[in-house]
Each structure stands twice: as structure tokens, then as C-alpha cells.
N, C-alpha and C positions, 0 to 999 in steps of 0.2 A: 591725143596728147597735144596740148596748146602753146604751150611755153618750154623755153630753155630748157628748163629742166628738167622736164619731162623727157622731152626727146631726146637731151644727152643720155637717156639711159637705155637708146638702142643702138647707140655707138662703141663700137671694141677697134682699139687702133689695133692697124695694118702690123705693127712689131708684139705687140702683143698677142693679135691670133697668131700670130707665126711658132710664137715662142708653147702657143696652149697645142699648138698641132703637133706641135717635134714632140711635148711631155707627154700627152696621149695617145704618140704613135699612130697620128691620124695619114699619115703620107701625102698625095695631093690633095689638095680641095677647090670640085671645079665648080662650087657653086652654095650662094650663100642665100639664105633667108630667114629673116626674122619673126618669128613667129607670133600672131597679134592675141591669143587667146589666157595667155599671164596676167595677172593683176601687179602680183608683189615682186615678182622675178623676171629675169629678160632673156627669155629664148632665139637661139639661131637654128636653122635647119641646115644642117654641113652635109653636102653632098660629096662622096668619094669613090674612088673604083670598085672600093670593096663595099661601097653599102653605105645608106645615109644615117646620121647619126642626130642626137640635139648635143648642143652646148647650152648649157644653164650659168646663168651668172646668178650667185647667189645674195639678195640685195634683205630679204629680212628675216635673216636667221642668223645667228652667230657660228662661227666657223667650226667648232669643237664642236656643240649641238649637230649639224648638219652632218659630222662625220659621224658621230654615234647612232644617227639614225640609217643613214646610209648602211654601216653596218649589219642593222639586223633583217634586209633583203634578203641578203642567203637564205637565212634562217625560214624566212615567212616562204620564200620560194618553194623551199623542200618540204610547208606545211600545206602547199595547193594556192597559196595565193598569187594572182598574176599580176607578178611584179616584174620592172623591169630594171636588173642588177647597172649599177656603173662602171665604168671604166678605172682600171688602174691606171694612175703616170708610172713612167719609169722608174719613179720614188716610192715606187708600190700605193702612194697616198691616190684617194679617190676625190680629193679635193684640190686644184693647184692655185695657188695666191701669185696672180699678176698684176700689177699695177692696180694697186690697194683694193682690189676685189678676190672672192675667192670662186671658184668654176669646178663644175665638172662635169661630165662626156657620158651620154647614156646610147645606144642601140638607138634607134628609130623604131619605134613600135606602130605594130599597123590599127586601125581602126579608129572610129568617127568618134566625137564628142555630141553626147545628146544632150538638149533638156531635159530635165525629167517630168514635163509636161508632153513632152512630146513620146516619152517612152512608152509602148502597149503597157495593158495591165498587167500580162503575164511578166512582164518583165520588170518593172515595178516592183512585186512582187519578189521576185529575184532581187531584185537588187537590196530591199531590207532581207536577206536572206544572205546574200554575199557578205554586205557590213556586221553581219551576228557572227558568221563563220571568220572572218577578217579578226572579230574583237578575239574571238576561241583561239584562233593562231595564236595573238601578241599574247593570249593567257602562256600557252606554251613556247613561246620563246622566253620569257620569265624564266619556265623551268629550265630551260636548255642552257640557260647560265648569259644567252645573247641580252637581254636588256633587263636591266637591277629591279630586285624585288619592289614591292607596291608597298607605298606609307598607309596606314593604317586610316589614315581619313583625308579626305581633298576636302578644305576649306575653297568656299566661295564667297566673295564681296558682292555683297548686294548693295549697291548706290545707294545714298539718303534723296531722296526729292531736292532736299537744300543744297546737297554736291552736284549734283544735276543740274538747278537753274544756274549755278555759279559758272559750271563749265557753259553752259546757254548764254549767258551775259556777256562772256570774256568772247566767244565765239562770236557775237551780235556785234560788239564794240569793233572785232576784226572786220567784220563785214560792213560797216559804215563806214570804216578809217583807210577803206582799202585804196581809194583815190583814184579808182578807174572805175566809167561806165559798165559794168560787167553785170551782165542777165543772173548767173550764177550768184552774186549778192543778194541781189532782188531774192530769187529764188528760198537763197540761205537765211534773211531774214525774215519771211513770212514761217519758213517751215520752223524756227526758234519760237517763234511766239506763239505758232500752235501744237506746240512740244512746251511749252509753259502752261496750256491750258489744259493739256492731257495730264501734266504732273501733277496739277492741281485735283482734279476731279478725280485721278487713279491712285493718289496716294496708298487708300487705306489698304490698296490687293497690292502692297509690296510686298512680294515673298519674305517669310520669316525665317531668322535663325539663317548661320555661314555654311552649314552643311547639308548636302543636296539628299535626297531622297534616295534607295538602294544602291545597288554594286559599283565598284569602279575598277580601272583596268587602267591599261596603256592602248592608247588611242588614236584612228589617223589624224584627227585633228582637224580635215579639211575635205571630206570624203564630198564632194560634191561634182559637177557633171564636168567642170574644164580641167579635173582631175582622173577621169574617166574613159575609157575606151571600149567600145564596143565593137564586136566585129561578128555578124552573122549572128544577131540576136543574143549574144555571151559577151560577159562580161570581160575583155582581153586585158586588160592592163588595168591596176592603179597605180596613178603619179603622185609627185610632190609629197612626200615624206617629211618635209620642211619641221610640220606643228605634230608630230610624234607626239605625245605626252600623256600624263596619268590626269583622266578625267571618269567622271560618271559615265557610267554605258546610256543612260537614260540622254545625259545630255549631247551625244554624241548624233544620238537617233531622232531627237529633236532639230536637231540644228540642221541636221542635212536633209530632214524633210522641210524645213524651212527654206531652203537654199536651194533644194530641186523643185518642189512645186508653190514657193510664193512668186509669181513670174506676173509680170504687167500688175502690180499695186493687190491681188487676191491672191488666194490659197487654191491649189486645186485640192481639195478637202478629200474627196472621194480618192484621189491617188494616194493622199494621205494618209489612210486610212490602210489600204493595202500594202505598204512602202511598210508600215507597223505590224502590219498584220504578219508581211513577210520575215520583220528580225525575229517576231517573239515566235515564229513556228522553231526557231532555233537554240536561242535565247531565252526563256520564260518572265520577261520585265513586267511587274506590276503596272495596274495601271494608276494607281496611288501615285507610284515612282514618274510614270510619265508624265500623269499631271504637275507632280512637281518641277518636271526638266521642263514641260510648256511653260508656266507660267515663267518661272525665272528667265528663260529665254524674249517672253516677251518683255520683263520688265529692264532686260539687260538693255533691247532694241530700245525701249522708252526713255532710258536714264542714257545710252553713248551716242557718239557725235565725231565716232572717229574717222570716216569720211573727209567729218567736215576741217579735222584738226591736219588731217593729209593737205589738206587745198590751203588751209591758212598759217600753217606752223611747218609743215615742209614743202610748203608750195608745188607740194603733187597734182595735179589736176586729174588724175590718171583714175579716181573713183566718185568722180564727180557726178554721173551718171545711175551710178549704184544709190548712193544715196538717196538722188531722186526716186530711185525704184523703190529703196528701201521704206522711205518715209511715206511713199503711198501704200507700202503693204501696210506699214504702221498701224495706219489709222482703219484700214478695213476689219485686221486685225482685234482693235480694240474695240471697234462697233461690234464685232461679233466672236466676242470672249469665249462662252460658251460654246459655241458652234464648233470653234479650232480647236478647245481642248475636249470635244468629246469624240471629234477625230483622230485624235492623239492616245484617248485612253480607250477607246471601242466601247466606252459606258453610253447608253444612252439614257 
């Protein structure tokens, strides 16, 4: 993180943690560390007599969201899933609003954060097998009465090419006008111009129609590896409940095989494969449905730039890197259409 502002957001004053320890009944705390594996949110590691804990400072989620999903832990706990519950304040509340941010206090849960390139097959495997049984839970907390019945269809915006260059233009003009030598400009403006030539040549495979292809549910939202713990080859915990929400199971299963194995600008195809192979041994998703959740996801990577709107509209610098990554999966991505999506649907 390179500037002010960034870094202002791994600072919690000294009367403020004071005040978040007395409402969570944390007692001493002989030792503090910030934890560097968050994108959106700012973790501490709070060490104490009785056992270490995280503090979450909750930075992009709304506050009432956040508790409603916190809420349905219990639930998914007593369905097998390994989750780890939050702490009450004294207020019973699991969320405490200090100095215009809101927080809350989880357990320290043990085990490693993998890539999913790096994950064996068997485990791979597993783990599209976890995210099917995970989707089967939130089906049954629906029933349990824990989080409200599902709308009858999820509408999805599919970008025009012409919304696309516009937001590419406004983005370009920021990165000329920025007024400092900075490599990241350089960077930002060459990858706009060749995200103009890809809008141009890919138009015509812009997914059709706002409604996605088979089932939908309530869903982690972000089920990917900095949200993950493994311990002893088992999946021990899932984190970050933050993006909860009612989406397509297809695009769920999409995106986190995007996010576990596009790693250094490729796809690990073959993990990807097995990662699919492992939800539908549980789940039965079409492969019709997945091709639809592939392509849309690639066109959503083609048409956004939100990255880039972090760096120039909230002066985050803090996914500055990701983008880089992202924009070279991009384009491997689109050289090789075909290829990703019959990974995705096991059609060959």
C-alpha cells in the first residue's frame, strides 16, 4: 500500500481499541498484528491469555448487511459447514460501530490459506465438492426460516461494448491527468487501449439476454483461497461472509474457479476441470448452465475496470497488482475461448 490512504486503513487508535476490548470482553491484549492477506477489509491478530482472536474492521459492506449475514453462521454450523461464529458485545450485538467504522471479533481459527494451484487434485476435487454441499446448507437455512426466501429470478447486466469504452475513456483521461510520473499509469494506459481492441473484435460473443442460465440460491459470494483454511488436508474454516447474496449456483462455481486457478496471467485448466467435476458429483449443473456462467464471467472481466476505478476514484492503490494479474489472464483467456470453456462444461 503506497499512499496515505491506503495505509490509513491499518490504523485503529489507541482509545478506540480500548473501547472495542471492554465491548467484546476481550481482557488483556499482549500483542497486536495486522494481518496482510485482506483485499477489502483490515484485519488484526489480538493475542490474549485466553486465546488469540481476529478483529475485522468492516470497510465494504454495509452495516445491517453484515449483521444479517453473520447471523446465519449458527445455522450453517449445525448444517456441517466450517464456519467460524463471531463474538457478542455486551450489547448482545456482533457488530460494534467505533469511530465511524463498524468491527467485529471472531475466534482465531487454525490452519493455512492455499492457492488453488497449489492445492493436490484430491483436494481440488474436494473442494468443488465443499462449495456444492455449502450451496445445499444456505438451500436449508432458507427453510430454517435463518435467511429469506429466494426471488423468483436474478437479473444480470451484461455491459454494452459502448458502456465499456466510455468507462475506458474516463479511466484513460484519469491516467494522463494524474500529474505524477507513476509506472502504474504507463501500465493503465496501455492495458485501456488493449481492452479497446478486444471490445472491438469480441463484441459479437456478448452474452445474450439479463437472465443467467439454471438454478439460483444464496451464496458465499467470495469463496476463494484468502477466504479459506485448510488444515491436515480438510477444509477447516470458511471466512468473510461480507458478499452473502442470491446468485446463480453456476456463476458461483465459475468465478471461484477463476479466482483459484487463473494464477500468473493462465488458467490451470486441468484443476479446473476437477474443481467442476468435484461440485456436480453433488450438485447436478448442466453443462449448457456452465457455459453460460463461463462466458458471462468472461465478458464481465472484458467490459469492468474496477481495479482500476479503486486506484483513480478512491485513490486505493491496494488492488493495483490484481489487476495486473487480472488483465494478463484476460487476454490468455480470450486467445483461448474454447479451451476455458470446455474445462468448464467437461464437453469436449
Amino acid at each position: 500500500m503506497s499512499d496515505a490512504h491506503t495505509e490509513s486503513k491499518l490504523y485503529v487508535s489507541i482509545d478506540d481499541l480500548a473501547q472495542l476490548i471492554r465491548e467484546f470482553g476481550l481482557g488483556e491484549v499482549v500483542a497486536r498484528q495486522h494481518l496482510a492477506d485482506g483485499l477489502m477489509n483490515v484485519n488484526w491478530r489480538l493475542d490474549t491469555p485466553t486465546g488469540p482472536f481476529v478483529l475485522k474492521r468492516a470497510m465494504d459492506v454495509p452495516l445491517d448487511r453484515l449483521r444479517r449475514n453473520l447471523a446465519v453462521l449458527p445455522a450453517l454450523a449445525k448444517f456441517g459447514v466450517p464456519v467460524v461464529a463471531p463474538l457478542e458485545a455486551t450489547s448482545g450485538d456482533v457488530v460494534v460501530e467505533v469511530g465511524g467504522s463498524g468491527y467485529c471479533v471472531f475466534p482465531w481459527a487454525s490452519g493455512s490459506h492455499v492457492r488453488g494451484v497449489n492445492l493436490p487434485r484430491a483436494q481440488v476435487g474436494r473442494l468443488g465438492a465443499e462449495l456444492a454441499k455449502l450451496h445445499v446448507a444456505l438451500q436449508r437455512a432458507v427453510g430454517s426460516g435463518a435467511l429469506p426466501a429466494l426471488p423468483d429470478t436474478v437479473p444480470a447486466d451484461v455491459t454494452t461494448p459502448e458502456r465499456a469504452e466510455q468507462k475506458a475513456d474516463r479511466l484513460a483521461s484519469a491516467a494522463r491527468t494524474h500529474g505524477v510520473d507513476d509506472s502504474f499509469d504507463t501500465i493503465a494506459l496501455d492495458a485501456l487501449s488493449r481492452r479497446r481492441t478486444l471490445l472491438a473484435r469480441y463484441a459479437p460473443l456478448r452474452p445474450e439476454g439479463n437472465v443467467p442460465a439454471g438454478p439460483h440460491g444464496w451464496t458465499h459470494g467470495d469463496f476463494q483461497f484468502r477466504n479459506l483454511l485448510w488444515d491436515g488436508g480438510e477444509l477447516s474454516a470458511v471466512l468473510d461472509w461480507d458478499r452473502l447474496g442470491v446468485r446463480p449456483y453456476s456463476e458461483e462455481v465459475v468465478r471461484t474457479a477463476q479466482v483459484q486457478f487463473g494464477v500468473e496471467g493462465v488458467f490451470d485448466l486441468e484443476r479446473v476441470s476437477v474443481f467442476v467435476a468435484g461440485y456436480r458429483s453433488v450438485v447436478p449443473l448442466g453443462p449448457s448452465e456452465l457455459l453460460d456462467a463461463a462466458r458471462r464471467l468472461w465478458w464481465k472481466r472484458m467490459t469492468d475496470f474496477w481495479q482500476l476505478e479503486f486506484h483513480y476514484d478512491r485513490h486505493d492503490h491496494s488492488c493495483d497488482e490484481l489487476f495486473i494479474a487480472d488483465e494478463a489472464l484476460l487476454h490468455w483467456w480470450t486467445e483461448r475461448l474454447d479451451d476455458v470453456e470446455r474445462a468448464f462444461t467437461g464437453v469436449s
